[in-house]
N, C-alpha and C positions, 0 to 999 in steps of 0.2 A: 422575573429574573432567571426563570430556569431554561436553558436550554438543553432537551432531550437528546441522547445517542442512542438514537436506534442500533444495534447488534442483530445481522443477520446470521440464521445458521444454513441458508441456502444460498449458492450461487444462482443469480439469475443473470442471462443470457441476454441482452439485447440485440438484437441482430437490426444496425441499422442499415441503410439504403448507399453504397459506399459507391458514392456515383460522381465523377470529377465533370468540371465543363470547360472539356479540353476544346477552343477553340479549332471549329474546324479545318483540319490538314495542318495542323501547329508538327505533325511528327513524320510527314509525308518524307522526307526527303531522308528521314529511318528505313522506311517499308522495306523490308529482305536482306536489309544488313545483319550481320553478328561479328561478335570480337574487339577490336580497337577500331574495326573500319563505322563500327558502329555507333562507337562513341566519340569517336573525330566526327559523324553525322550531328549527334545530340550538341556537342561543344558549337556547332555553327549555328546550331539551330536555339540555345540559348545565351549566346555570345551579346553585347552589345544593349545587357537591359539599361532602364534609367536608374539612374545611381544619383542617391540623396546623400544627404551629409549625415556624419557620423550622429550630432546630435538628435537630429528630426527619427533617429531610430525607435526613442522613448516612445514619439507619437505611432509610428508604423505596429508597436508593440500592441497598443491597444485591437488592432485589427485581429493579427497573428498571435499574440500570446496569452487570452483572454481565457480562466475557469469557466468552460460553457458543457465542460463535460464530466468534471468529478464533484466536488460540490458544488458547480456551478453557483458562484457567490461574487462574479463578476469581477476576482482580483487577478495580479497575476502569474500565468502558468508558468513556474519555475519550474525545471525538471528535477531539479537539487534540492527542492525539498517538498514538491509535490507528493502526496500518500494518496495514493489512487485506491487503496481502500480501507481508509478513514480518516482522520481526523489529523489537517494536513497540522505540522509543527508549529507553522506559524505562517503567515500573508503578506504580500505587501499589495499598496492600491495604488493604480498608475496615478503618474506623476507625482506621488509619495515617496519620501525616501529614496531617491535616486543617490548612488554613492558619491564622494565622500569617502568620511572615513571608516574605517571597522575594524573591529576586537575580535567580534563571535559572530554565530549566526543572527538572524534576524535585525542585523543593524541598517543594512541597506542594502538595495539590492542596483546593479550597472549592466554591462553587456558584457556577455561571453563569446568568444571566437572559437566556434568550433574546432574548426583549424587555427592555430596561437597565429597572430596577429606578427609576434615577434619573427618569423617563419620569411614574411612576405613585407618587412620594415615597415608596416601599418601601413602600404598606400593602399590607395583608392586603385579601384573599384572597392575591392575586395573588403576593406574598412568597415564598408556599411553594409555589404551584402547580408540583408534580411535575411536569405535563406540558408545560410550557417550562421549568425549574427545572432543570439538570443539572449532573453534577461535571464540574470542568475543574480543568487545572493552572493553578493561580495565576496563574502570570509570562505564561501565552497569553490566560488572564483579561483580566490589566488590561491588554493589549497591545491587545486589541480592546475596551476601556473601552464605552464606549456608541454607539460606531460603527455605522451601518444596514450589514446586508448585502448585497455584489454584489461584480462580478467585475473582478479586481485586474490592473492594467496595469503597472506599476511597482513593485513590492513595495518597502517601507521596512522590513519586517519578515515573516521566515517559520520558524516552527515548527518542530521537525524530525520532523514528520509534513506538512507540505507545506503547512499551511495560512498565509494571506496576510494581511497588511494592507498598504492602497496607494492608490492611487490607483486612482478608479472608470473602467472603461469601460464600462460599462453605459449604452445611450442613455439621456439625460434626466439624467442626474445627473455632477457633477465633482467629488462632495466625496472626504472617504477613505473605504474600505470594508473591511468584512473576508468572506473567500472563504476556507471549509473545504474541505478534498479533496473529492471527485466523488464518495465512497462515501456519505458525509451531509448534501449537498446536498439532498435530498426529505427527508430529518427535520429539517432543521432548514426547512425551507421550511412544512411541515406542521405545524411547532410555530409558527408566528409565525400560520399562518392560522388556527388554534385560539384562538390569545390574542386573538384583534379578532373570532372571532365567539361565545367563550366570556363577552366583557367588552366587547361591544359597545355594550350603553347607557351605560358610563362611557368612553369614547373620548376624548369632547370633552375630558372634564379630565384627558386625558393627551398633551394636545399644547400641551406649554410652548413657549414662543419658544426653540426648538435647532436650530440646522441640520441637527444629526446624527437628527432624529427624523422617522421617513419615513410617520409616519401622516398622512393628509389633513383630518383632522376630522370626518369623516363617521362616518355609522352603517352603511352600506351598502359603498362599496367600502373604507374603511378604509386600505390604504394608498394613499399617492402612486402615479400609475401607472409610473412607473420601477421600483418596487418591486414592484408585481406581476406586472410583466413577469417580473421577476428570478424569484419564486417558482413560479409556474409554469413558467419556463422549469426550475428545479430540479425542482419536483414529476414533472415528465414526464422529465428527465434521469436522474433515481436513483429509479425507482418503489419502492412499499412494500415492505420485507424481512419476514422473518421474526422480526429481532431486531425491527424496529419495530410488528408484533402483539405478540409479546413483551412488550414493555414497556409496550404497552396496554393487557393485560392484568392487569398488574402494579398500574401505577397503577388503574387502576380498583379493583383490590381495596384500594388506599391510600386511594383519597378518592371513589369512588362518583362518575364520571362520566369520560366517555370523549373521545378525540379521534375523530369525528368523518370527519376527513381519511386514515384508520389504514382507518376499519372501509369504509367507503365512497371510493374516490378519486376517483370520480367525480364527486362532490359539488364537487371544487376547481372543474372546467371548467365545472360547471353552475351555479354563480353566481359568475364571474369572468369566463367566457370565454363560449362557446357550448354550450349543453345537448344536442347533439347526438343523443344516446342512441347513440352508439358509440364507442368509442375504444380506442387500443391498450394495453396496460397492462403491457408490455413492453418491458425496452431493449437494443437490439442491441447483439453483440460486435462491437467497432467495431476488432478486432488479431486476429491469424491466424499462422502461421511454417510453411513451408514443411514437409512430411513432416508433420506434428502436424493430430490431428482438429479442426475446427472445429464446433459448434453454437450456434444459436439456438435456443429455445423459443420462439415466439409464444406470447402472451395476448391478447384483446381482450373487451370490453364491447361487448354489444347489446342492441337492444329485442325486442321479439316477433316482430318481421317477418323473414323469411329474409335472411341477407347473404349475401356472395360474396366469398371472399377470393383475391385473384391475387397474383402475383411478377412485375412486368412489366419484370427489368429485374437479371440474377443472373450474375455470372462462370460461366463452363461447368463449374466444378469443384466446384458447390454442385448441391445436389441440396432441391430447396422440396415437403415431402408437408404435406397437412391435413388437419383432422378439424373440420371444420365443427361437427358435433354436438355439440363440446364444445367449440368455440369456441377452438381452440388448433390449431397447425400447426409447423414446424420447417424451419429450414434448415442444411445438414448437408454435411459433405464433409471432403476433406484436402490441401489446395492442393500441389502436386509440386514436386520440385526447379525455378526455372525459373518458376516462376509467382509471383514477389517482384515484387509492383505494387500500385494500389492500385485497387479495384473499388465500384461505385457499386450499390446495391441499393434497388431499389424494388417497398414492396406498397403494394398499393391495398386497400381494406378499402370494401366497400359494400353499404349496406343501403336499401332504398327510394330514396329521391332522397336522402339522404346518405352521401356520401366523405368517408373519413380513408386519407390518407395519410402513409407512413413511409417515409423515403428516408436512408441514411444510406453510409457509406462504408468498408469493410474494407482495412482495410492489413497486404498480408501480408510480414513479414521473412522474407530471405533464414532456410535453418536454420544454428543456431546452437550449438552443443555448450559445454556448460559444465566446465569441468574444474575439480579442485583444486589449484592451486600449492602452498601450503602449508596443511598441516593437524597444527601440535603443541598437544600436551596438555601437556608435559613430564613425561609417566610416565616418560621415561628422561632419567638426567642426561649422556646423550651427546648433546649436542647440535648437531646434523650443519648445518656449516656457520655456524652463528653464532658471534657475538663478546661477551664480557664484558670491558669492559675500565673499569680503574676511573681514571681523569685525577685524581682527589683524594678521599682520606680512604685508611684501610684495608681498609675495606668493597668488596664487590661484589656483583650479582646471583649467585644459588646455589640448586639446586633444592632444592626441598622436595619435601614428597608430594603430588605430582601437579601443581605449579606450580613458576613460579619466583619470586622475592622478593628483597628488598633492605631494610635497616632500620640506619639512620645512625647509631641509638644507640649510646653509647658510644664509637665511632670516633674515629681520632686528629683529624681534621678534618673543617668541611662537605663533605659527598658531592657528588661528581661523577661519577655510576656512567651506561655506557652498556653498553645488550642490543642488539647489532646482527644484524639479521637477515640469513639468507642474500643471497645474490644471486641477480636474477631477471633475464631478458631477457624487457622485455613488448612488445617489437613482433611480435608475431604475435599475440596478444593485447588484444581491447578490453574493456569496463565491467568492469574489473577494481574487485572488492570487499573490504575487508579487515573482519576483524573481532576480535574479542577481548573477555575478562572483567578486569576489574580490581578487586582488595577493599583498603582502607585501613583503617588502626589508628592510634590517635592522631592529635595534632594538629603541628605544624610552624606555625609564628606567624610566623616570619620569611619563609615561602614564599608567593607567591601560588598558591592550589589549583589547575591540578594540582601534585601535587611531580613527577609523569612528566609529562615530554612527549613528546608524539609526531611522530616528523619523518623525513624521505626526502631523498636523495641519487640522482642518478644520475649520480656522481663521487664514487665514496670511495676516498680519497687512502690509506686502511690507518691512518689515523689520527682520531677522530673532533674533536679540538680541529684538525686543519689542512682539514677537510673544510668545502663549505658546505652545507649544510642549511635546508630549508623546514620548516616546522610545518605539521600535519594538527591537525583538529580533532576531537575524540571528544567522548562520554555520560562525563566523569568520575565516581566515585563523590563522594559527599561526604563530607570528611576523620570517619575517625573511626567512617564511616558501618557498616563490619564488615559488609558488605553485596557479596555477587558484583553488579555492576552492567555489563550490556553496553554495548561498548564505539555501538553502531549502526552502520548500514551506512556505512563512511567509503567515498565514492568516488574509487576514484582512476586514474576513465577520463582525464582529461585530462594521464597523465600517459604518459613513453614512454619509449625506451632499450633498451640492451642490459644496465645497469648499477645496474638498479635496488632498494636498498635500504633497508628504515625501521629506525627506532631506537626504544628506548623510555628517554627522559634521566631519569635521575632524580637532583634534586638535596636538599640540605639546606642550611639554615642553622646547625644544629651539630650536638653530639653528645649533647646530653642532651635532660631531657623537655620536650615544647614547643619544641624545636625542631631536633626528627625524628620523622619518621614510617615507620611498615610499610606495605609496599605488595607485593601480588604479581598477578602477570602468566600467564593460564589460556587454554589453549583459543585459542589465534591461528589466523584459517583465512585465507587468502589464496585469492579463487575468484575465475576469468575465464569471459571465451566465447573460444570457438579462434578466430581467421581462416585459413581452408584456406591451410594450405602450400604445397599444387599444386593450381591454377589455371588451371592450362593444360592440356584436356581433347584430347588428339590419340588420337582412337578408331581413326583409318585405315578407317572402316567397321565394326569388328567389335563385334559385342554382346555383352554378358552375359545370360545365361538361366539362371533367370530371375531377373528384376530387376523387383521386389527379389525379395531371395533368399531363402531359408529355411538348410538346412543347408548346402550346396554348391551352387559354379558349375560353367559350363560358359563357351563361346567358341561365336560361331555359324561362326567358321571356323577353319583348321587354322592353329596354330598352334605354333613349337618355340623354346625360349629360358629366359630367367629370368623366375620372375614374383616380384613383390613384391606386397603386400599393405598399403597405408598409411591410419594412421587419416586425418581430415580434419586434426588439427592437424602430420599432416606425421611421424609418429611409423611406425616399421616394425614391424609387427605378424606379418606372415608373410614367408617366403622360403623358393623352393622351386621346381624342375625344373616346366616347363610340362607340363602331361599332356593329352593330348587327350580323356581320360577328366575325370569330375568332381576338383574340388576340394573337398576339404571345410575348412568356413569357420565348421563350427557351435562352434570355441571364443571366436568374436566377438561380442562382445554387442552388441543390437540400434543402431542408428545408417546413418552415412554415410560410407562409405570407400573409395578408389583402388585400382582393381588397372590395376599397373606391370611391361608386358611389355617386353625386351630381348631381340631377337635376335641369334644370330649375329655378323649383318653391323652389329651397334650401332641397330638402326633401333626406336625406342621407341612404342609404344602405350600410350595412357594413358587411361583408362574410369573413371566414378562407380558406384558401384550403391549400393543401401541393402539393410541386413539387415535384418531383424524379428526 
């Protein structure tokens, strides 16, 4: 029953093969244009695809909107509540749950018009056009109704994938907006600048009197310039991925015609902005952590004249090599304990008499060690440290196979049943995450859903009726739903104590059918990052060698007493006679930890080093 979350403390880099299969001479009738004469080219040149019907869109989904690149779990790619790194909120599986109705998130999920549908009175083409046409869950659907997009100052509403509606701070515009996470900012920017030069001669009759409608009326630049500020500023913020060929490809083999802004990116700044013939087509990692490798890849677009690409402007701990020849270069390093700042990076990119410049900013975190506090399956019904206790009916929580469960049916009265968990002391401790599986059976009529709640104390009295208690908010499943549904990542950095404990309440309205429900409880992980214990680093001069270390230390001077060996969360891992000979340290697995000398006369030495 257990399913693992791996926690990485490195980014890793995949650098995949970002290769389209543009039919040959598909953009010929482009070659040496720039500006609107440009994209008056591109509109003919994607004009006239085949167009399906609205519904057969669910089926075209499977092609184009398919998980094959974040957990790759074959559901599908919502960008509304997709979590590109981790543990997405909740899933839906094609031809699953197609809307209908909805309350909240996760009830079902329909299609999105990138461009509002209301805009253009739903006709066709445009109705089913795949290539702004995508699935979204419902309830994030109508939440961003027909709203233009940009960037949210005040949120009135947010996803629990991060995405916004709010109030615009984008210059030029004060209405409401809505702002996807930063991973689909350039597709959805690339999809709005597809739909004004795929349907550009019908523009006019798509700007009704609405404030929320950010087209200009034109044929040429198409939207308001508030709005293209916004998408270019996305375009160039989330450059083209590999899911976003992907899905070009896809659609294409749907409806015979292509976005444009996918296969060529260039094409945005060279009829919107300036034609340059260079630009960078890469976006820096803008976070770093201390001990952990850091890379960029550069990319850039040129003309035929030799460029020159420099770094004028790079922390000492980076290391900038290039290859000209292919138009690509990298900057690379591992920033050290000690170097937690933030650092300004500037290239310059030049070719003939024009520069493009890229200046952006790395902020590197102190390092960080992630532990697990609690991690039960309930494979055993010893359960170390927790509480069942039942305040009303004769019912309690009780394990099963491989979970725990509770189910009010029958019982002499409505359930009042609490799971209380261990006790945790989280001040040494911060972005502590909790998580869990929860599955329900039947319905309970008298309950508002959840029948468990979930709630924390850092005051438990030993009694949960004389205890006060906060509610946390989780991914309930839906009653009845027979469905393992994750709980999502509940945060519960802002909370502190030496006495900190959650619950899982579960109540009923009685004991027959309809009103009680089964519910069991899988897979609880409670994970933090350390805050070092010892802080206070008194070397006296003496060093470790080497450091970092491999199997064993040494001392660069003589030294006799106790040594200790402590991880960073403070935890004693060795102890042992000081030898002036090596120490061996190779059953420590790789990180950052204290060796803690005590002599004699009480006089303490205190040293960092890192293993590998």
């Amino acid at each position: 029953m257990k399913t693992k979350i791996f926690l990485l403390l490195a980014s890793v880099l995949t650098v995949f093969s970002l290769k389209a299969q543009i039919p040959a001479g598909y953009y010929n009738a482009a070659n040496g244009l720039e500006g609107y004469a440009l994209k008056t080219a591109l509109s003919n040149i994607i004009d006239g695809h085949n167009s399906h019907s609205y519904d057969a869109l669910y089926d075209g989904y499977e092609t184009t909107d398919t998980d094959n690149y974040y957990e790759n779990d074959g559901t599908v790619l919502d960008m509304y509540s997709e979590n590109p790194s981790g543990t997405d909120p909740y899933n839906y599986t094609h031809g699953n749950r197609q809307c209908g109705n909805y309350s909240s998130e996760n009830d079902c999920y329909n299609r999105e018009h990138i461009f509002p549908q209301g805009f253009f009175n739903e006709a066709s083409p445009m109705k089913s056009d795949i290539h702004f046409v995508v699935p979204s869950d419902g309830k994030v659907n109508g939440m961003r109704n027909n709203y233009p997009f940009g960037e949210v100052g005040s949120a009135s509403f947010t996803s629990l994938n991060g995405s916004k509606l709010g109030s615009c701070v984008s210059p030029g515009y004060s209405g409401t907006v809505f702002e996807p996470i930063d991973e689909f900012k350039g597709d959805i920017a690339r999809m709005l600048l597809y739909f004004v030069t795929r349907y550009q001669t019908q523009l006019s009759s798509f700007s009704p009197s609405d404030s929320n409608n950010p087209l200009d009326g034109s044929t040429g630049q198409s939207f308001e310039t508030w709005q293209v500020n916004v998408l270019l500023s996305w375009h160039e913020l989330d450059p083209v991925s590999q899911r976003e060929i992907d899905r070009n490809e896809a659609a294409y083999d749907w409806q015979n015609n292509r976005n444009p802004f996918i296969d060529h990116p260039e094409y945005v700044r060279c009829i919107w902005a300036t034609c340059s013939g260079i630009t960078f087509t890469s976006s820096p990692a803008l976070t770093a952590m201390e001990t952990s490798p850091y890379t960029y890849n550069i990319t850039y677009n040129v003309d035929n004249e030799t460029e020159t690409l420099s770094c004028t402007q790079k922390p000492a701990w980076l290391t900038f090599t290039k290859n000209e020849a292919n138009n690509t270069a990298s900057l690379s390093g591992t920033p050290a304990i000690g170097d937690a700042d933030t650092y300004e990076v500037t290239l310059v990119l030049t070719e003939g008499e024009n520069t493009e410049t890229q200046t952006f900013t790395i902020t590197v975190s102190p390092f960080a060690s992630i532990v697990t506090l609690l991690d039960e399956d309930f494979s055993s019904c010893t359960l170390t440290g927790w509480q069942t206790i039942s305040v009303a009916s004769n019912k309690n929580w009780s394990c099963g196979s491989g979970y725990i469960s509770i189910n009010a049916y029958g019982g002499d009265a409505a359930s009042n049943d609490w799971l209380i968990s261990p006790e945790f002391n989280l001040n040494n401790y911060q972005d502590e995450v909790l998580t869990f599986i929860a599955y329900t059976q039947y319905t309970d009529g008298g309950i508002t859903n959840p029948e468990v709640k979930l709630k924390y104390t850092t005051g438990y009295t030993g009694s949960p009726s004389t205890t006060t208690w906060t509610n946390l908010t989780y991914t309930s499943p839906a009653e009845n739903s027979l469905t393992n549904t994750a709980s999502g990542n509940i945060d519960l950095s802002a909370i502190n104590g030496t006495a900190f404990r959650f619950a899982f309440n579960y109540t009923s309205s009685g004991t027959a059918s309809s009103s009680s429900s089964l519910w069991r409880i899988d897979d609880v992980m409670l994970t933090a990052e350390t805050i070092g214990a010892i802080s206070t680093i008194t070397d006296n001069g003496v060093r470790i060698i080497p450091n970092p270390a491999g199997e064993s230390i040494r001392f660069s001077q003589t030294l006799t007493g106790n040594l200790c060996i402590y991880s960073i969360a403070g935890v004693k891992l060795i102890e042992t006679e000081l030898k002036q000979t090596e120490t061996n340290i190779s059953m420590l697995k790789s990180g950052i930890y204290f060796a803690h000398i005590t002599d004699k006369k009480g006089n303490v030495t205190v040293m960092k080093f890192i293993k590998l």
